[in-house]
N, C-alpha and C positions, 0 to 999 in steps of 0.2 A: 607460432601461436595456434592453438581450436578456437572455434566458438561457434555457439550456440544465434540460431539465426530466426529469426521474426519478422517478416512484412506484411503490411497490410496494405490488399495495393486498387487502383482503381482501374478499371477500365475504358479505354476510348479508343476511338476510330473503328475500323472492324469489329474487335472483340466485343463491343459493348451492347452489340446487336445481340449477342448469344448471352453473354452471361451479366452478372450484377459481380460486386466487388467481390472479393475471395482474400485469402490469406493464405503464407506461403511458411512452410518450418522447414531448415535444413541445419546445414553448418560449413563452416570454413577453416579451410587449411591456413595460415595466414604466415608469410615471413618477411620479415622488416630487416632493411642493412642498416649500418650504423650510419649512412647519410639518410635515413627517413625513407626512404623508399619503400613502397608495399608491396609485397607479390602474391596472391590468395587463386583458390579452387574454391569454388562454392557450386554446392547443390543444395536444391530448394524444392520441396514436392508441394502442387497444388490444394488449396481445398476452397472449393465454394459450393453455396447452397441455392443460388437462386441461377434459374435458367429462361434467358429472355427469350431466347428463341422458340414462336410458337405452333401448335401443328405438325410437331415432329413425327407423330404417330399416324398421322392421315393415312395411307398406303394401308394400314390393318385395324382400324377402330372400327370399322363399319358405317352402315347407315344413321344408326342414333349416337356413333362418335365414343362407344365405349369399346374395349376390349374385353373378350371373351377367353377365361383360361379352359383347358384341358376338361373340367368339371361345370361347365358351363356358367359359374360366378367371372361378376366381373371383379380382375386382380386390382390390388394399388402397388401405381406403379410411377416410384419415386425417381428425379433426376437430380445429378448432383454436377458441379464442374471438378474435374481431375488432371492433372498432366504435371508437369516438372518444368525446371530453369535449370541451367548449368552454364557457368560462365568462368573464364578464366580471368583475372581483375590486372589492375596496375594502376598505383596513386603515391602520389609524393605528400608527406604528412608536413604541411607546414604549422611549426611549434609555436605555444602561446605559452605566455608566461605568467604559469597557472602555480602556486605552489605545493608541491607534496606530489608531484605528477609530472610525465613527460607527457603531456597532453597537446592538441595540434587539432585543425580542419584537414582533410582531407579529400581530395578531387582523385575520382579513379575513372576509368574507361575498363569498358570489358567488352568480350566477346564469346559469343558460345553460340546455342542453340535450347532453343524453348518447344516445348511441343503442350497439348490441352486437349481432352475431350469432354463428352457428355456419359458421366456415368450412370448407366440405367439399373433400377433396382427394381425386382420384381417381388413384390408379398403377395401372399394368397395363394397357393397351387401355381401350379405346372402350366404356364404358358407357351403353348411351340412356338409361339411367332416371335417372342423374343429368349428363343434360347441364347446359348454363349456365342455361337458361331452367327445366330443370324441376327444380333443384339450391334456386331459391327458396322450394321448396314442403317445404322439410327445413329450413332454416339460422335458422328463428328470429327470422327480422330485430323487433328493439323499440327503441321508443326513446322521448323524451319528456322534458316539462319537469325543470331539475334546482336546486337548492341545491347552495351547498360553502360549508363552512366551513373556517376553519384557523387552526392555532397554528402560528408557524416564531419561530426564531430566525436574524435576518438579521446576517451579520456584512461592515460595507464597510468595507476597510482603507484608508487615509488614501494612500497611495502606489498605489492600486486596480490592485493584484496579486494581491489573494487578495480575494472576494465573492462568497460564497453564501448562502443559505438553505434551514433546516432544520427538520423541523417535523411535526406530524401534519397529514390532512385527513379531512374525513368529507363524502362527497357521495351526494345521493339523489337520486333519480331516479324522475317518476312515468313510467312509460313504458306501451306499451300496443302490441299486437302490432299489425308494420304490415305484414302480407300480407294479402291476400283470401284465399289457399286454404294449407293447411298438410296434406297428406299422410300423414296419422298417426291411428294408431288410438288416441293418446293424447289426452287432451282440452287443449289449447291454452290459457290464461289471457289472456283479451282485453286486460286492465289488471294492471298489477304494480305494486309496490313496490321498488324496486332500491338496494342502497344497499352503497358502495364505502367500506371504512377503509384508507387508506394512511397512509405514512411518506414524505414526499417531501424531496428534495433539489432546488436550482435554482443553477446555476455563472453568476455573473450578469457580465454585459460592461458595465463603464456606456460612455454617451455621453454627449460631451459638446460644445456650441457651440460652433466656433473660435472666437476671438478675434483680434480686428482692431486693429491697431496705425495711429496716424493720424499722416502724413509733415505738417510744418508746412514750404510752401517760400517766404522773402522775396527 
């Protein structure tokens, strides 16, 4: 099976110092044996808009706390949250007797690896200080080994028109800052604790084998 993948997830521990909630789009490879069993690939890319962590720019604002582009205005200059999940899953679909459906809850464990920065957007002209090269030395980049767990309820309708899955997840994430130099008068946490509660949704496509019909000719 594909599918199409949606979380909307919360932030705590570490992470929620830097960012506000975020939502995640990707999709899933997914294949089920005939004892229920799941096996799925999932990737997931970040998006958030709000950035809790404050002062990032201290090192180059100046004394009255603005920054100064190329043309002497001062630029607007937007932050966003970015980075990815990738997890490899496994969950046994236990069935409910649903009719018109082989429908079931589902418990999976995964493992992967999570990474997240702070995406800087510069409008207005031509700022050196945050070019592309010295833009790394603001954004945070982390990332590191991760767990997911999850509870979904998966519903596959018999006529496979309608099949999704629904469900909570809770994924953490040991990560650990991966720049060499960070620009800030704030003090950096080398190693973090990161950990993402979502509500996920997945719109699933199955596939399935053709089937081969055999011509008998006397």
């Amino acid at each position: 099976m594909l599918s199409f993948d949606y979380s909307f997830q919360f932030p705590e521990m570490d992470l929620k110092d830097r960012y506000g909630v975020n939502s995640s789009i990707g999709g899933s490879i997914i294949s089920k044996t005939t004892k229920d069993y799941l096996y799925s690939l999932t990737s997931k890319w970040i998006f958030g808009n709000k950035i809790n962590e404050e002062n990032i720019f201290d090192f180059i604002d100046g004394n009255n706390g603005d920054i100064i582009n190329i043309d002497g205005q001062i630029p607007i200059i937007r932050t966003f949250q970015r980075g990815a999940q990738f997890h490899f899953n496994f969950g046994k679909k236990i069935n409910l007797n649903i009719k018109k459906s082989t429908s079931g809850i589902v418990p999976s464990l995964g493992i992967g690896y999570v990474y997240h920065k702070i995406f800087i957007e510069n409008i207005l002209g031509e700022t050196p200080q945050l070019s592309e090269d010295l833009k790394r030395g603001y954004d945070r980049l982390s990332g590191g080994f991760s767990l997911k767990q999850s509870l979904t309820f998966m519903y596959l309708s018999n006529n496979n028109m309608k099949n999704f899955n629904i469900g909570l997840e809770l994924i953490e994430c040991w990560a650990k800052d991966l720049r060499i130099n960070n620009y800030t008068k704030n003090i950096v946490p080398k190693n973090r604790f990161d950990l993402f509660i979502g509500i996920t949704l997945q719109w699933i496509v199955p596939l399935k084998k053709r089937t081969t019909t055999n011509f008998y000719y006397y």
